[in-house]
C-alpha positions as CSV (number, residue, x, y, z in Angstrom):
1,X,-1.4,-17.5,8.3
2,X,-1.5,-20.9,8.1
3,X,-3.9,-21.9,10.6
4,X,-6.2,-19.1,9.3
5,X,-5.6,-20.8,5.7
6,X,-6.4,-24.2,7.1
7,X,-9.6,-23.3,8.6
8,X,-10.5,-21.6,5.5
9,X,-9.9,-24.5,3.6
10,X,-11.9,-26.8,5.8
11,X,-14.6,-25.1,5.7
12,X,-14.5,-24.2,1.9
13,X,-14.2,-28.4,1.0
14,X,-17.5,-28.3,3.8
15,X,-19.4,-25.7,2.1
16,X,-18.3,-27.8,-1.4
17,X,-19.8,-31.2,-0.4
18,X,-22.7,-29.5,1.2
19,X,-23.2,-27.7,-1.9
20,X,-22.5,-30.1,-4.2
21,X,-24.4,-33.1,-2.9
22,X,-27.6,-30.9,-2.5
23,X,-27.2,-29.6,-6.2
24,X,-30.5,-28.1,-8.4
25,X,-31.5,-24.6,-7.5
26,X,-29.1,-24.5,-4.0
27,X,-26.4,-25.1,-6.2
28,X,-27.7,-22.9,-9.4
29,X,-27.9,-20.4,-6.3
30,X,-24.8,-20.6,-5.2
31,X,-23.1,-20.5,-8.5
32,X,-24.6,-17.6,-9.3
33,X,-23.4,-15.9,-6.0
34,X,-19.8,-16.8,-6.8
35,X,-19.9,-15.6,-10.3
36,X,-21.4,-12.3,-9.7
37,X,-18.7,-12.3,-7.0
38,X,-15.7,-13.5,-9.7
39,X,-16.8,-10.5,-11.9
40,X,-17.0,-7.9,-9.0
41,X,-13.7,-8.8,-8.5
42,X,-12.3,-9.0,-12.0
43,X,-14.3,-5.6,-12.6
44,X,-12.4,-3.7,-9.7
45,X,-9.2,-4.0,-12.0
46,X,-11.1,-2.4,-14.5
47,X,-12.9,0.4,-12.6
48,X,-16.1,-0.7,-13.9
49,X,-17.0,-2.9,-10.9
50,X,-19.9,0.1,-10.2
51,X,-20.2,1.7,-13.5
52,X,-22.7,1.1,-16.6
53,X,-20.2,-1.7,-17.9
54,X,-20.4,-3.9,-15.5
55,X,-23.7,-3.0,-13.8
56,X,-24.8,-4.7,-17.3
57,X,-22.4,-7.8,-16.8
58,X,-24.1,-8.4,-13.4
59,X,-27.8,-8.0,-15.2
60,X,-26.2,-10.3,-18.2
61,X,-24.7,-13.1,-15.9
62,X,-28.2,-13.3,-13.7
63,X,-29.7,-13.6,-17.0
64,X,-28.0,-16.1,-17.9
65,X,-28.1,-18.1,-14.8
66,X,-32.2,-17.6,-15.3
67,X,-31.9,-19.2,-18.5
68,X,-29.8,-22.5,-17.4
69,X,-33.2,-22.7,-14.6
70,X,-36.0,-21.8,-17.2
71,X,-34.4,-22.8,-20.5
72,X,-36.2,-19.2,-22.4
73,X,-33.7,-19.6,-25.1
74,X,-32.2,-22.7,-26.0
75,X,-29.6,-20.5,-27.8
76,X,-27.0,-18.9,-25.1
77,X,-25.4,-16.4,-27.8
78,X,-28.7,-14.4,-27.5
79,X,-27.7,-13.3,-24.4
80,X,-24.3,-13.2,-25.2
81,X,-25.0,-11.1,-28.4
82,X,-27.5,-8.8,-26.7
83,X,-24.8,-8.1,-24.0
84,X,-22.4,-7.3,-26.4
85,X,-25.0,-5.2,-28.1
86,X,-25.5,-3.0,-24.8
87,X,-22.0,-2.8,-24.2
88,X,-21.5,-1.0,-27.4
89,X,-24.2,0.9,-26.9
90,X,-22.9,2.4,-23.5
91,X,-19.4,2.8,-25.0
92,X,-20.6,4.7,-27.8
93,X,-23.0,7.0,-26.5
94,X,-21.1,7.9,-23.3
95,X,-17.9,8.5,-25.3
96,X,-15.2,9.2,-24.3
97,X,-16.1,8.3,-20.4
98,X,-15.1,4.4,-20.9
99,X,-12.4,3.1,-22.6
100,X,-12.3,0.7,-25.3
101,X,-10.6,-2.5,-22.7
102,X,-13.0,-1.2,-20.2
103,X,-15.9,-2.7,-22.5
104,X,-14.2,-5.5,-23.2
105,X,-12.7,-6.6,-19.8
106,X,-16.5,-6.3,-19.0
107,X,-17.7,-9.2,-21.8
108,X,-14.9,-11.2,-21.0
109,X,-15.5,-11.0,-17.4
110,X,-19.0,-12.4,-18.2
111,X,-17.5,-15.2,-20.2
112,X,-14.2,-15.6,-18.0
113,X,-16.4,-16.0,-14.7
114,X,-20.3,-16.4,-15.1
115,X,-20.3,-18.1,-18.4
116,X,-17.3,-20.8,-17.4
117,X,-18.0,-21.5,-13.7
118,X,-21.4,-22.3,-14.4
119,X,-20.6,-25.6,-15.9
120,X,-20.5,-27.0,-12.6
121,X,-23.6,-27.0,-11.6
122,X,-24.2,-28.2,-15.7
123,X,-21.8,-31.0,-14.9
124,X,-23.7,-31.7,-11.8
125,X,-26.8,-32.1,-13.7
126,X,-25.2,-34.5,-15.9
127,X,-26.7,-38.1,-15.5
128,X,-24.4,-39.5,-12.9
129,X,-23.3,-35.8,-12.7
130,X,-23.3,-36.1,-8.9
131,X,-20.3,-38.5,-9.3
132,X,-18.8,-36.8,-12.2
133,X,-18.8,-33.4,-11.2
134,X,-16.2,-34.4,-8.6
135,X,-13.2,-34.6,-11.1
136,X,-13.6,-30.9,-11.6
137,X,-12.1,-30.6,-7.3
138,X,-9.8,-33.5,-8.2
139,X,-8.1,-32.0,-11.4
140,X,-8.5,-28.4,-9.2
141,X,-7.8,-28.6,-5.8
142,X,-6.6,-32.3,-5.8
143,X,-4.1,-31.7,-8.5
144,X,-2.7,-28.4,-6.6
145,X,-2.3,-30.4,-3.4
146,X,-0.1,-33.0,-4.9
147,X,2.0,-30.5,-7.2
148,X,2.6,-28.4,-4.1
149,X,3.7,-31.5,-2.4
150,X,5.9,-33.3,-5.0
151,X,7.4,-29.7,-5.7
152,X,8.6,-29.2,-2.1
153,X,10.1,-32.3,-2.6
154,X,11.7,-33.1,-5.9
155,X,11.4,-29.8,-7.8
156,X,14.3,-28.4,-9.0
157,X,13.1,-26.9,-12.7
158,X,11.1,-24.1,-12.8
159,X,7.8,-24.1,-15.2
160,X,7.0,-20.6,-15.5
161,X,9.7,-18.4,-13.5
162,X,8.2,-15.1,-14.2
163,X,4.2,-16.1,-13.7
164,X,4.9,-18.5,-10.5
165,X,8.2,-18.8,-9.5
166,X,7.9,-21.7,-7.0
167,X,6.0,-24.0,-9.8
168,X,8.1,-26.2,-11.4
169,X,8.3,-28.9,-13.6
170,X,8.5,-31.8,-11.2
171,X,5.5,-30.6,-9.2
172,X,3.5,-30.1,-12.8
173,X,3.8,-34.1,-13.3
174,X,3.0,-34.6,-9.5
175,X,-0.3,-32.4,-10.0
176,X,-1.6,-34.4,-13.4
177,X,-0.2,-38.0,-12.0
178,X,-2.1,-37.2,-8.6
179,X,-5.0,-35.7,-9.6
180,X,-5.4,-39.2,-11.7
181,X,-4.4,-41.3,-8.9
182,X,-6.9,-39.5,-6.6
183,X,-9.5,-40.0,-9.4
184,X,-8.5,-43.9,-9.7
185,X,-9.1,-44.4,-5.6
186,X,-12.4,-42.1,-5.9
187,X,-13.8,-44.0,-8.7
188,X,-13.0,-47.6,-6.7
189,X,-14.4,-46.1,-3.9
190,X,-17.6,-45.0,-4.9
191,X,-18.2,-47.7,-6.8
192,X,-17.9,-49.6,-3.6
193,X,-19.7,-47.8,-1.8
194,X,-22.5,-47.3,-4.0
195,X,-22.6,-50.5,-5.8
196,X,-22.0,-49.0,-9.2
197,X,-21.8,-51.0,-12.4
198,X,-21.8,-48.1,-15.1
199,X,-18.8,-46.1,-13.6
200,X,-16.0,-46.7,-16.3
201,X,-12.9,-46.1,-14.1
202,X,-10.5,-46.0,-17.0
203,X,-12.1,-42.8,-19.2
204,X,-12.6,-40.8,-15.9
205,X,-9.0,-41.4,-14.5
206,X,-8.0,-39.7,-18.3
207,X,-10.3,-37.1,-18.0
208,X,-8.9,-36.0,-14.6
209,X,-5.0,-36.0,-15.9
210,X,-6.3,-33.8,-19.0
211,X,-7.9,-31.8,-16.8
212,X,-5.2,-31.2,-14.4
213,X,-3.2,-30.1,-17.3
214,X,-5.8,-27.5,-18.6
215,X,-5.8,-26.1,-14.7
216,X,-2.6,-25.1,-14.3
217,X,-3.1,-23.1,-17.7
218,X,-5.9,-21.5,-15.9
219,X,-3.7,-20.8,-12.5
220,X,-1.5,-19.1,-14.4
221,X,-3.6,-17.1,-16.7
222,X,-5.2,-15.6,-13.5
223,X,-1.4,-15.0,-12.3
224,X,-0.8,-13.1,-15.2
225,X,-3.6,-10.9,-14.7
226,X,-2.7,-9.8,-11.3
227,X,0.9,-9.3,-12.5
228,X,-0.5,-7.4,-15.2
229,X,-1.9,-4.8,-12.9
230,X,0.7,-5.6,-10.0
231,X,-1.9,-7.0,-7.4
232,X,-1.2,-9.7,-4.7
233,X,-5.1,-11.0,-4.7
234,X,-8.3,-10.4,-6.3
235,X,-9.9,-9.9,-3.1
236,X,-10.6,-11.1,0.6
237,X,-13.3,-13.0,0.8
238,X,-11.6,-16.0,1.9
239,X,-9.1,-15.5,4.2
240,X,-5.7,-17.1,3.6
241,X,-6.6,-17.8,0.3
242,X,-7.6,-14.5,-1.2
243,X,-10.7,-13.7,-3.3
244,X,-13.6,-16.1,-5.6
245,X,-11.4,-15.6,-8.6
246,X,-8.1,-16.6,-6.3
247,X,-9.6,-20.1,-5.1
248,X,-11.3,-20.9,-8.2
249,X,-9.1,-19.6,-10.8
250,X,-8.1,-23.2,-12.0
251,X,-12.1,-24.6,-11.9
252,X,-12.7,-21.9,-14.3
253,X,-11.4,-23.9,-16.9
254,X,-11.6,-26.8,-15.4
255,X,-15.3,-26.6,-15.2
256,X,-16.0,-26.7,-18.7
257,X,-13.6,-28.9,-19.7
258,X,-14.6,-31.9,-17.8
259,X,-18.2,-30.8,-18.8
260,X,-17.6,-31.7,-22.4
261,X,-15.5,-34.4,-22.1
262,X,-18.3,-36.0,-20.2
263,X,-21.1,-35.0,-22.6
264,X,-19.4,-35.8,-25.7
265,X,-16.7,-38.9,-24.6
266,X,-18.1,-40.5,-21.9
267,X,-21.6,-40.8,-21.3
């Protein structure tokens, strides 16, 4: 299980830089792809991964991801409104064949998974996005390394017994001290390498600790949907590490957060 999860993971941080350093349409592409993925998978919990409901999610989200590309509508609630729109619509007229959180576990599935992990390809368009954008893996995955790490070996007081028992409070600090640490040593070394003079090292190290914050909130939010409806993964796409919504539960919020903090603090 292990091995299987290292390989996994080796290739998935592959895939990432691949990805990530090629940005524009591959990574609008790709994106998309995981999203409509993320909502297959949230849908199946549902039972509207194949019905009306979410048949309309996966025509929304596409729509969506057409608009960040073509810019149609420089207003993204027109989407989100007409969505809605249909959704009520469906749930109306075929009444009583869906169920009231039926429609709306299908609009916030659009919002949860197409709408939120979109903003890293938006980050990644960001001017010096292709720098920036990183943070979002360092506040994620970075922050989850060293709060697993510092938890084996210090934690002793559990930060949410009932959502993930072996999280604790020690490893919480590890994750946001680490994930700025990581950021610090990313930011030095890049501007090395690169022979940057605009990267302000101090603002980004503080964006990464908020954000490593927000992601556990987003860990365990996804948690507490699958102990909701008593389910171990959201699927098996990747093996050893579950489904889309299982690797990237964190970057969900993550995504946006850093996003914004970019856009309105620090460029």
């Amino acid at each position: 299980m292990f091995i299987t999860r290292l390989i996994s993971g080796i290739i998935l941080v592959a895939l990432s830089l691949l990805f990530i350093c090629t940005g524009g349409d591959v990574l609008l592409a790709v994106m998309l792809v995981l999203s409509l993925i993320g909502m297959f998978e949230l849908y199946r919990i549902f039972d509207v991964e194949k019905k009306l409901p979410g048949i309309f999610g996966y025509v929304s989200c596409i729509t969506y991801y057409l608009n960040l590309k073509f810019h149609f509508s420089e207003d993204v609630m027109v989407i989100m409104l007409g969505f809605l729109i249909a959704l009520l619509g469906v749930y109306v007229f075929a009444y009583p064949k869906y169920h009231a959180h039926q429609i709306m576990a299908a609009f916030f599935g659009l919002f949860y998974v197409g709408v939120m992990l979109s903003f890293l390809y938006q980050t990644r368009m960001l001017p010096q996005g292709q720098f920036i954008v990183w943070l979002i893996f360092l506040c994620s995955w970075g922050s989850d390394t060293a709060a697993y790490c510092v938890g084996v070996l210090f934690g002793k007081h559990k930060m949410s017994p009932i959502l993930s028992p072996k999280k604790s409070v020690e490893g919480a600090i590890g994750g946001v001290v680490g994930a700025m640490l990581f950021t610090a040593i990313y930011c030095i070394a890049i501007t090395n390498i690169f022979t940057l003079e605009s990267i302000n090292i101090v603002p980004l190290v503080v964006m990464a600790g908020i954000g490593a914050l927000i992601s556990m909130i987003g860990d365990l939010a996804a948690s507490a949907i699958k102990r909701n409806f008593e389910i171990k993964d959201y699927g098996k796409l990747i093996p050893g590490h579950g489904g889309v919504l299982d690797r990237f539960d964190s970057m969900i919020i993550t995504a946006p957060l850093i996003y914004f903090l970019a856009y309105y603090i620090y460029l």
